[in-house]
PAZAPA-4460 file (N, C-alpha, C; in steps of 0.05 Angstrom, whole numbers, plus 32768, in hexadecimal, padded with zeros to 4 digits):
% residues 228
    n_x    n_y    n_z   ca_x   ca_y   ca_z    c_x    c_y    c_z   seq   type   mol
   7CD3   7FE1   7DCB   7CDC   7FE0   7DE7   7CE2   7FFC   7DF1     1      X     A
   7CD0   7FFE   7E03   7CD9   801F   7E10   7CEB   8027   7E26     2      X     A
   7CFD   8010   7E27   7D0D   8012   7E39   7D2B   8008   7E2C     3      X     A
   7D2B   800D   7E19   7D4A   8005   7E0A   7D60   8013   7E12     4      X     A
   7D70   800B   7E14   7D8D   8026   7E17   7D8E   802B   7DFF     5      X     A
   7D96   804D   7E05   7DAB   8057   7DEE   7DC4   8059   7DF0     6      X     A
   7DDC   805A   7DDF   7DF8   805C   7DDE   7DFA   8071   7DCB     7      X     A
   7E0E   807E   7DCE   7E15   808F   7DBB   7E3F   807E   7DB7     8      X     A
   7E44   807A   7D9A   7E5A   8077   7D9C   7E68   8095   7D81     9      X     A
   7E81   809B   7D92   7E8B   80B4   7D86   7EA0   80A4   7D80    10      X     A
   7EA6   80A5   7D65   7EC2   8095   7D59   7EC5   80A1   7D3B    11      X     A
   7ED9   80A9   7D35   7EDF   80B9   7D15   7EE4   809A   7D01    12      X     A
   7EED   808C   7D14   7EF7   8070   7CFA   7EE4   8063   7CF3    13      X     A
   7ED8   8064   7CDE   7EB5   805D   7CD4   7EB5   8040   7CDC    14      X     A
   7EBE   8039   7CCF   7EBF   800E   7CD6   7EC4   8009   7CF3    15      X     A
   7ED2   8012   7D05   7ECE   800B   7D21   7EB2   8016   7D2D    16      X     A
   7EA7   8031   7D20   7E92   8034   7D2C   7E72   8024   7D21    17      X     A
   7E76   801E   7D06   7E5F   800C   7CFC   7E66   7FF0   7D06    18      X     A
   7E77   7FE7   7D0F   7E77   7FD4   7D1A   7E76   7FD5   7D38    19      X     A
   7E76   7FE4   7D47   7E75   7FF0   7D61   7E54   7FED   7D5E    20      X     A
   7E47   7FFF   7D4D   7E32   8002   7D49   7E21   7FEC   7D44    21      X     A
   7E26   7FDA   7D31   7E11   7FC3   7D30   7E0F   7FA8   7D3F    22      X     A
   7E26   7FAD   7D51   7E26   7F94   7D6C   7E16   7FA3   7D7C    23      X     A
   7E1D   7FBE   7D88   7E0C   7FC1   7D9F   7DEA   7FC3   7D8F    24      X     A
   7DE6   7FCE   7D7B   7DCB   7FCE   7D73   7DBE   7FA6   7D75    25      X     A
   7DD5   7F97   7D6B   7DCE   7F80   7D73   7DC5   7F77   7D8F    26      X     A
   7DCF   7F87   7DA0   7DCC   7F80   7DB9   7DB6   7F8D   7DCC    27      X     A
   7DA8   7F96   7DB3   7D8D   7FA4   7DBD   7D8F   7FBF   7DC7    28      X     A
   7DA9   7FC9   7DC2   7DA7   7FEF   7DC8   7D9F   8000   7DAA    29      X     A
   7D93   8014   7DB6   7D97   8025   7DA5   7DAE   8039   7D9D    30      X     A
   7DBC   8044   7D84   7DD3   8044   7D87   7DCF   8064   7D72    31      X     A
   7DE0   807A   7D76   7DE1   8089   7D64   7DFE   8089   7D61    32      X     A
   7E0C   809A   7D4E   7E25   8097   7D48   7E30   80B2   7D43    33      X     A
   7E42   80C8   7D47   7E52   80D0   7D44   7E6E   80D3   7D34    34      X     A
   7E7D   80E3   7D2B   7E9B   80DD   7D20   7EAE   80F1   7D21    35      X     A
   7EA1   810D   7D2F   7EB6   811D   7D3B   7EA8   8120   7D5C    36      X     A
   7EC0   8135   7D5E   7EB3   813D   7D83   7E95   8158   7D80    37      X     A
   7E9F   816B   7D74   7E8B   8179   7D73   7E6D   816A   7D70    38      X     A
   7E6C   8158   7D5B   7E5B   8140   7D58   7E47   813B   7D78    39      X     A
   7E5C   8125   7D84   7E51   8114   7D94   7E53   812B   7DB3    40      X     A
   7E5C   813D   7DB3   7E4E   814F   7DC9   7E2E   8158   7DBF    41      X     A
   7E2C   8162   7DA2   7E14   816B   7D9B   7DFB   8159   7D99    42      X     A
   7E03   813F   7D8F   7DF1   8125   7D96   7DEC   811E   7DB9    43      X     A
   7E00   811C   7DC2   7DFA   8113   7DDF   7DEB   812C   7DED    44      X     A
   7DEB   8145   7DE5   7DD5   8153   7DEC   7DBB   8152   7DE8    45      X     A
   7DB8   8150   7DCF   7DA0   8149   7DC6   7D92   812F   7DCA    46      X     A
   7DA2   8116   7DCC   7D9D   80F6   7DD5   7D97   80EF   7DEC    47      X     A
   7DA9   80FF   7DFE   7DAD   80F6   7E15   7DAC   80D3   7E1B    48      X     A
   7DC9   80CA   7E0E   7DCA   80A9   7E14   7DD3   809F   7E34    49      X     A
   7DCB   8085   7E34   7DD0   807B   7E50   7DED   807A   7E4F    50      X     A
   7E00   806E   7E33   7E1F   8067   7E38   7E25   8075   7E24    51      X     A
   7E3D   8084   7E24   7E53   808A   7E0B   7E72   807E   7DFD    52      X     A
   7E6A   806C   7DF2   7E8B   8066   7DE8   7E94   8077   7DCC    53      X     A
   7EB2   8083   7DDA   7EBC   809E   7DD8   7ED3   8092   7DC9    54      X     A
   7ED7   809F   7DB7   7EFA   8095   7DAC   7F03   80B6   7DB7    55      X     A
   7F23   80B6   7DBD   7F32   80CA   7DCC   7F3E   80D7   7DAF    56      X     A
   7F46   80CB   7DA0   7F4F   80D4   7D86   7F3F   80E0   7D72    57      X     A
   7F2B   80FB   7D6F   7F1C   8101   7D66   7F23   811D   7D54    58      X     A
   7F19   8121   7D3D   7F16   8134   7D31   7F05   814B   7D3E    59      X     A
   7F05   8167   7D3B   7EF6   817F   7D48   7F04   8189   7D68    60      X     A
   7EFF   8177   7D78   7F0D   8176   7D93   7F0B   8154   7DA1    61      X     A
   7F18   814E   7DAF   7F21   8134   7DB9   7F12   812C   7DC7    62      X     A
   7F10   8114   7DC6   7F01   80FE   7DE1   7F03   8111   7DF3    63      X     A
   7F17   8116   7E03   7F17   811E   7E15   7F0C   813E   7E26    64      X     A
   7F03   8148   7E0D   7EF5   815F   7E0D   7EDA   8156   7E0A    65      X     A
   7ED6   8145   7DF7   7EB9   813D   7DF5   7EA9   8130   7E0B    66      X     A
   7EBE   8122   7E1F   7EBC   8116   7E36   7EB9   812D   7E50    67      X     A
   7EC6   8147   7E4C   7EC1   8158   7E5B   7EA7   8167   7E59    68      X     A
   7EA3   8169   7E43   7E8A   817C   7E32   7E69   8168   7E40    69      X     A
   7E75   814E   7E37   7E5F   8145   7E3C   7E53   813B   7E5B    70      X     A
   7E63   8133   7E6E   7E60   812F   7E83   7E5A   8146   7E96    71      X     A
   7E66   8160   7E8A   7E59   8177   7E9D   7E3B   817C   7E8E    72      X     A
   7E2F   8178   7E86   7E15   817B   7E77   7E08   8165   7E86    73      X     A
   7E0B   8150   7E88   7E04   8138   7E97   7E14   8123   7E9E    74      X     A
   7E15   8115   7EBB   7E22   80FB   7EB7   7E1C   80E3   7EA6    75      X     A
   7E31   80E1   7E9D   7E29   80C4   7E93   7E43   80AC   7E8B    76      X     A
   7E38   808E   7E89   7E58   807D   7E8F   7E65   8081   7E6F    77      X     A
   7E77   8085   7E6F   7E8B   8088   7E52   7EA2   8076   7E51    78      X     A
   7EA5   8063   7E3C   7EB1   8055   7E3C   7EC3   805D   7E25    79      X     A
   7EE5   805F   7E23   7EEA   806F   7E1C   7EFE   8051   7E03    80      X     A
   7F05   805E   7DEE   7F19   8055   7DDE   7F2D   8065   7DD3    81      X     A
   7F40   8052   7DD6   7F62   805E   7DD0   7F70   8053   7DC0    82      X     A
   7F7E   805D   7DAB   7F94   8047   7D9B   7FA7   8049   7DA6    83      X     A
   7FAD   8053   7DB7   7FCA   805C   7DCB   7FCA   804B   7DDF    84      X     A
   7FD8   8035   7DE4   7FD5   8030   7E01   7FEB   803B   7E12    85      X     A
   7FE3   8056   7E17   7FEB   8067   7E25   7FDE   8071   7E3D    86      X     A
   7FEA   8070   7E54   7FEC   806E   7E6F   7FD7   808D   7E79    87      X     A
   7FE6   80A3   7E6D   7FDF   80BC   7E73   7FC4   80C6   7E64    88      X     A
   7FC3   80B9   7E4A   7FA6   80BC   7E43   7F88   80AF   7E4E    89      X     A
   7F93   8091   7E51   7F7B   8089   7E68   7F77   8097   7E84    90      X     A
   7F93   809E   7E8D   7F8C   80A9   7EAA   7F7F   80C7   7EA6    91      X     A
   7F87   80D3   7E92   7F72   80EE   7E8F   7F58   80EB   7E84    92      X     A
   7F58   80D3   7E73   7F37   80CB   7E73   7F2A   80C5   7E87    93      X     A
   7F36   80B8   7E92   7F25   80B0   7EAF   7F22   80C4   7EC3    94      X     A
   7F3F   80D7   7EBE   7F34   80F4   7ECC   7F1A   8105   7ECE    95      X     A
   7F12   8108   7EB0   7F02   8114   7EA8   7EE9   810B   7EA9    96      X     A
   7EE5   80F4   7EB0   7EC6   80DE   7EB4   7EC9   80CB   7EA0    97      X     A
   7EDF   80C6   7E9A   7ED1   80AE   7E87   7ED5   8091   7EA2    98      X     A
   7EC2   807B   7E96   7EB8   806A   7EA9   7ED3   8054   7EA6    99      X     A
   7ED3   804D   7E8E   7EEB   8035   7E84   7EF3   803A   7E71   100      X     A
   7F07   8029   7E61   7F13   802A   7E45   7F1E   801B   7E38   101      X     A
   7F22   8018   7E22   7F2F   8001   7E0D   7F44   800D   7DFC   102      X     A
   7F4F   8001   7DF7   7F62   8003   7DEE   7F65   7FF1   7DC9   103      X     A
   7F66   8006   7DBF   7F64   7FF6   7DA1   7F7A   7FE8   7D99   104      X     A
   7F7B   7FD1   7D8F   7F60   7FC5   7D7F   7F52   7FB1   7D9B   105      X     A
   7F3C   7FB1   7D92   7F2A   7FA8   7DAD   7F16   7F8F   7DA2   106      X     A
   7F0F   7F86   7DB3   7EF8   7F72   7DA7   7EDB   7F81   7DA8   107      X     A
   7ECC   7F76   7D94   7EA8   7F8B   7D95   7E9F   7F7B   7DA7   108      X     A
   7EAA   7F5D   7DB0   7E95   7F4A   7DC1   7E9F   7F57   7DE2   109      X     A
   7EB6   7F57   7DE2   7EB8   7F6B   7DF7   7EB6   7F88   7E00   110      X     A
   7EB1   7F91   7DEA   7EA6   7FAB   7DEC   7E8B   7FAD   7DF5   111      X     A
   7E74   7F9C   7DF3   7E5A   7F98   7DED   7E5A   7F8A   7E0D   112      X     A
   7E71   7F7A   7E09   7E6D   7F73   7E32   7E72   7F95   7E41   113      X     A
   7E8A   7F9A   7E45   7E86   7FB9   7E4C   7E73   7FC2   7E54   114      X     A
   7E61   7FC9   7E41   7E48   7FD9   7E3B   7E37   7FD4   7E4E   115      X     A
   7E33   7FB8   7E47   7E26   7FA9   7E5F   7E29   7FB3   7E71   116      X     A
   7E46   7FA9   7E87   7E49   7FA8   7E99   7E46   7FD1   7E9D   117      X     A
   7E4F   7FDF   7E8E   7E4E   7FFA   7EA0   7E33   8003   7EA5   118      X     A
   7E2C   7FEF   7E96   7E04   8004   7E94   7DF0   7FEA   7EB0   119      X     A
   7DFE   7FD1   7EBC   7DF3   7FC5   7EC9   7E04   7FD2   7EE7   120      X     A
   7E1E   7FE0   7EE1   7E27   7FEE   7EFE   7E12   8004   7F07   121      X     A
   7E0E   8012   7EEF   7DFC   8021   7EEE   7DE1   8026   7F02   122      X     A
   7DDA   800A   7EF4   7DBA   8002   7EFF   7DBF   7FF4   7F1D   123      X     A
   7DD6   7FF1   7F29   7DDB   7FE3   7F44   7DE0   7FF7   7F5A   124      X     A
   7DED   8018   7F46   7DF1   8027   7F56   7DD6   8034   7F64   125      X     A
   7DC1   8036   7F51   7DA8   8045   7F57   7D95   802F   7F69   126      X     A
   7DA8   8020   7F73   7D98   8009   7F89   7D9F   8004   7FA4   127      X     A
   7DAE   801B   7FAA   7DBE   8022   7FC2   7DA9   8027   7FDF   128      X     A
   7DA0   801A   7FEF   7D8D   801E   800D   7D95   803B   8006   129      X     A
   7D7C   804A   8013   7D7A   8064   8015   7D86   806F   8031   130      X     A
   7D82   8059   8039   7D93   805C   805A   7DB0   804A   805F   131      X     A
   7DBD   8049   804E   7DD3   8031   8047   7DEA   804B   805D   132      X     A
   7DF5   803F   8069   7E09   804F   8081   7E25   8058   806F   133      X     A
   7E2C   8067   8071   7E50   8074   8068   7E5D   8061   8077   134      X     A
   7E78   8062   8066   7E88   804C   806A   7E9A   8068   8077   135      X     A
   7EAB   8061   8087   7EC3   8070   80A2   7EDC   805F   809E   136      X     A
   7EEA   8064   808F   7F09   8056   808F   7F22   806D   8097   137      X     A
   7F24   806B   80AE   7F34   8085   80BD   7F2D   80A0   80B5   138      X     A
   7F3E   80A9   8098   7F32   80C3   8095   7F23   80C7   8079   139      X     A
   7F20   80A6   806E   7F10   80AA   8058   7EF5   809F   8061   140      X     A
   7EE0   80B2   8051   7EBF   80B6   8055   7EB4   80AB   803E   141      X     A
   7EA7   8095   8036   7E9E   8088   8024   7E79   808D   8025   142      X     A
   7E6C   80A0   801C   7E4E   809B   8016   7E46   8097   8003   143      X     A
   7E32   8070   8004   7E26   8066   7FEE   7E15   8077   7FEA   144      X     A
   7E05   8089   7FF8   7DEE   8097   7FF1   7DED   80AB   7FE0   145      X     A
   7E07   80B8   7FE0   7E03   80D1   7FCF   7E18   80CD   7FC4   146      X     A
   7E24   80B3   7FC8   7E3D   80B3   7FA4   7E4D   80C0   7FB2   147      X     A
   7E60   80C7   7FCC   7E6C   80E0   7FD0   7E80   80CC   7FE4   148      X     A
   7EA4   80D6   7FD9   7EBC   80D1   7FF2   7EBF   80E7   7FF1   149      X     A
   7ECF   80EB   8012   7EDB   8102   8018   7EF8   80F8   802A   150      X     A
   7F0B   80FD   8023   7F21   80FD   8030   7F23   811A   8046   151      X     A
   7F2C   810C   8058   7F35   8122   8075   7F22   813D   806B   152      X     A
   7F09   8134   806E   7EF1   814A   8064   7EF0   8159   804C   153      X     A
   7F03   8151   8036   7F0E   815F   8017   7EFC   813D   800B   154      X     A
   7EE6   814E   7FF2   7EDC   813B   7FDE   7EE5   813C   7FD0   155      X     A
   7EE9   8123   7FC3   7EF8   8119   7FB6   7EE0   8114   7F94   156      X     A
   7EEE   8119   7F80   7EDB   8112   7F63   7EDB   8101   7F5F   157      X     A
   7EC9   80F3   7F57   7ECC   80CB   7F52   7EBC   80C6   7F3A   158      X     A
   7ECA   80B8   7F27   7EBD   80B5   7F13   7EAE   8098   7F20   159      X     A
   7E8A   808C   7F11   7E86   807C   7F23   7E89   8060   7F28   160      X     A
   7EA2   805D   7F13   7EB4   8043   7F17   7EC3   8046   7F28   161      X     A
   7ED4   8056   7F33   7EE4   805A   7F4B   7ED7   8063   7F60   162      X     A
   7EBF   806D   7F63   7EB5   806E   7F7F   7EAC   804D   7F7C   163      X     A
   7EA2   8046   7F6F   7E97   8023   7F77   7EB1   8018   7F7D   164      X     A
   7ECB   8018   7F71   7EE9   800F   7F78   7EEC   8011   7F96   165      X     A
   7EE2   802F   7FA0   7EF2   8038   7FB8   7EE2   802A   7FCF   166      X     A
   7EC3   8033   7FC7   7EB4   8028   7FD7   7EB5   8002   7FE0   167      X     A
   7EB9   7FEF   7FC7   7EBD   7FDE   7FD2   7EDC   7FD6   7FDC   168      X     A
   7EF0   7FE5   7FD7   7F01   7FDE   7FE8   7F03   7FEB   800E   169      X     A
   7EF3   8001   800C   7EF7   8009   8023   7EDB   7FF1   8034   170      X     A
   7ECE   7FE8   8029   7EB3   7FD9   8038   7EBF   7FBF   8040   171      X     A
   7EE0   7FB7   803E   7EF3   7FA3   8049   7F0C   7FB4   8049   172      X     A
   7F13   7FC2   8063   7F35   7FCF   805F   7F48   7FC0   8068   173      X     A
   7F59   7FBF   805F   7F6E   7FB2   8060   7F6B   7F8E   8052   174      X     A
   7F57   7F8A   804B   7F53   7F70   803A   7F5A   7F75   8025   175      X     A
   7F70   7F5A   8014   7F7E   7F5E   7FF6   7F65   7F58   7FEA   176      X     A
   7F5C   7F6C   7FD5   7F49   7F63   7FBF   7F58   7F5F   7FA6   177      X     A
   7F54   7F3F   7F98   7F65   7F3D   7F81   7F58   7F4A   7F6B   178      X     A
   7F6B   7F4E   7F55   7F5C   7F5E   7F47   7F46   7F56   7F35   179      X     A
   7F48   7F33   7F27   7F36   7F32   7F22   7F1B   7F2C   7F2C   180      X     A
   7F19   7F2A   7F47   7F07   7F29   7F54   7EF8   7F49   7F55   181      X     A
   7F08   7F57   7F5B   7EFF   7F74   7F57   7EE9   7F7D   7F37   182      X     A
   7F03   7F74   7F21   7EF8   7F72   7F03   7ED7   7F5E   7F0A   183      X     A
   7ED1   7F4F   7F0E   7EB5   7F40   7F17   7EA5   7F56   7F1C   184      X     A
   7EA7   7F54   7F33   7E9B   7F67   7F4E   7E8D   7F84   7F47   185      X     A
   7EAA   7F90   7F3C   7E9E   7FB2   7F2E   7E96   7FAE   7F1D   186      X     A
   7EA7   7FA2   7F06   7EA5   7FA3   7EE6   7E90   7F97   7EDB   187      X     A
   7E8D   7F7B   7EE7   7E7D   7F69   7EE5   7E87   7F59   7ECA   188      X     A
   7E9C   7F5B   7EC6   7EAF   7F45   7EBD   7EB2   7F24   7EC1   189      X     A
   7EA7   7F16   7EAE   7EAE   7F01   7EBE   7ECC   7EEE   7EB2   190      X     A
   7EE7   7F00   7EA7   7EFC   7EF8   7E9F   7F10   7F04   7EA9   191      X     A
   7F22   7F05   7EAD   7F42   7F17   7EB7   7F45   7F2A   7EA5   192      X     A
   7F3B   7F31   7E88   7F4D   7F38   7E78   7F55   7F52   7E7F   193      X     A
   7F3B   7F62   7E8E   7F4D   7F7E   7E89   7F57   7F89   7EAB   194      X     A
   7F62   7F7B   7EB1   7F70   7F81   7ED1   7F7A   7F9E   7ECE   195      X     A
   7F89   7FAB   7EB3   7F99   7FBF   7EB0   7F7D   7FD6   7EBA   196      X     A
   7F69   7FCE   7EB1   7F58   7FE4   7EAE   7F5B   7FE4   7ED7   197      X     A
   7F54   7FD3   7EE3   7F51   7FD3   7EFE   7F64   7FE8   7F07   198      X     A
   7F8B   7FEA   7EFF   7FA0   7FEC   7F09   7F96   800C   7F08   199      X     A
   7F94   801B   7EEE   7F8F   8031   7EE6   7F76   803F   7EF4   200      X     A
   7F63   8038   7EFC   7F51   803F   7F13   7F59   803E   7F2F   201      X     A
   7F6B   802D   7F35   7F79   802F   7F4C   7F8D   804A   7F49   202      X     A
   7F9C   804B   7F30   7FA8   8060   7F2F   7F9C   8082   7F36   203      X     A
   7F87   8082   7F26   7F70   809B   7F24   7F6F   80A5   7F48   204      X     A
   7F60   8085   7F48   7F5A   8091   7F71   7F72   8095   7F7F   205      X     A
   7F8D   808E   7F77   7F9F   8099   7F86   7FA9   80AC   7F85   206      X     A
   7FA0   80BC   7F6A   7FA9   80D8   7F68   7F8D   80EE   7F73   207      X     A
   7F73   80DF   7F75   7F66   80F1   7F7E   7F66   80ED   7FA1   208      X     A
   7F70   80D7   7FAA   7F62   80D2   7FC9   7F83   80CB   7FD9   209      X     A
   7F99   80CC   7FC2   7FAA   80D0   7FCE   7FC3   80B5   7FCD   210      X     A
   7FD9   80B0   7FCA   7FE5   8099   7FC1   7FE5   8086   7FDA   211      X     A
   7FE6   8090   7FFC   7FE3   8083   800F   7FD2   806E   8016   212      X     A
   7FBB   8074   8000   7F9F   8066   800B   7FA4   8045   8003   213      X     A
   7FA3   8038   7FE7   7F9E   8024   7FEA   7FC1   801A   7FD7   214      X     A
   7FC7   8003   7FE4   7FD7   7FEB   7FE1   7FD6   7FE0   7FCF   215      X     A
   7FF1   7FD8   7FBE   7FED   7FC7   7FA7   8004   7FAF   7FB7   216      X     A
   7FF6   7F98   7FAC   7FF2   7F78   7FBB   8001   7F73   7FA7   217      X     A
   8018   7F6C   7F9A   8024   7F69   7F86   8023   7F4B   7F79   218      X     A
   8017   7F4A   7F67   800A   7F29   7F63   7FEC   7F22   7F61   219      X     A
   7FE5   7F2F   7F76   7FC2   7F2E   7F82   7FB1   7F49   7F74   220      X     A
   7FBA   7F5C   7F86   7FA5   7F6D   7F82   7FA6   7F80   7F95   221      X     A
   7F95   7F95   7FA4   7F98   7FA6   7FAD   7F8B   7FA1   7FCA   222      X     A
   7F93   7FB6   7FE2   7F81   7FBE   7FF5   7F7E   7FD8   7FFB   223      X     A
   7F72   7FDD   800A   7F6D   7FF6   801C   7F7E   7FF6   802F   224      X     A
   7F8F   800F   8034   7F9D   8013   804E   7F8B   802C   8060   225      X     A
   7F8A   8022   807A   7F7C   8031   8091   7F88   804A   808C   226      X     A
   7F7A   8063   8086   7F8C   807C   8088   7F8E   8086   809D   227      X     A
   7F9B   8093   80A8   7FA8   809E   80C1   7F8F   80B8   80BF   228      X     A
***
């Protein structure tokens, strides 16, 4: 098959990554493997894979370097793992481009959904009308075409799970989107489980686009507020 994905997964803990490794190889990717950072920057140069799942806890230098290293070399979606479920480490992962994240101990059957779903966002984004119109929500500027917001004419960095976030909340403003409807929609989830991941992307875009912008629905889910 000449059209297989590749994954690269970077993980030091051998048994989460051979097992990381032989579900997604089950699932018809091709898969190389890693176990420090210096590693899986030097592989993902040479590989160039469609997805990266990254453990943050790494020998040489950290996920989070490796996530820097590698995304300025090329974009690509990184799905990130943590044994910490710690607040400040996902939000600087997600700073840096990573796409989503898990939190260990995790399931491989949901891991392998993941994958899925970031590499079918993927293939939905590169299907955008070539003439598809910018979205105008007072002073935020939403273009499907070139992947690009700008607040009060200042662009904004969007990893491309939060521009798809921002974009479909601003394409209904002021409509509550619940969150697991959102989880569907972006993620392509079809369970509740990981709403937290939603809250934490909502968080990201409020520190890049500003805390005014969108509404938390307490119970429901979120909207867009009209910016001034």
């Amino acid at each position: 098959m000449g059209n297989r994905r590749r994954v690269l997964v970077v993980e030091d803990e051998l048994t989460i990554a051979e097992s990381v490794a032989a579900r997604l190889r089950a699932e018809g990717f091709d898969v190389d493997l890693a176990h420090d950072g210096p590693q899986g920057v030097a592989i993902a140069a040479r590989t160039k894979p469609d997805l990266v799942v990254l453990d943050i806890m790494l020998p040489g230098f950290d996920g989070l370097e490796v996530c820097r290293r590698i995304q300025a070399e090329r974009p690509v979606p990184i799905l990130m793992l943590t044994a910490r479920d710690d607040e400040t480490d996902l939000l600087v992962g997600l700073a840096v481009g990573a796409d989503d994240y898990m939190t260990k101990p995790f399931s491989i059957r949901e891991l392998a959904a993941r994958v899925h779903a970031l590499l079918r966002r993927i293939d939905r984004a590169g299907q955008v009308e070539p003439e598809a119109a910018a979205i105008v929500v007072g002073d935020l500027e939403v273009d499907p075409v070139e992947r690009r917001v700008r607040r009060a004419g200042v662009e904004a960095h969007l990893t491309p799970i939060e521009f798809d976030l921002i974009a479909h909340l601003a394409a209904r403003p002021r409509a509550v989107h619940p969150r697991e409807r959102l989880l569907a929609e972006i993620w392509g989830w079809g369970d509740a489980a990981g709403t937290r991941t939603v809250d934490s992307h909502v968080k990201a875009l409020r520190r890049k686009l500003g805390a005014d912008l969108i509404r938390t629905v307490h119970g429901v889910g979120y909207a867009l507020e009209v910016p001034k």
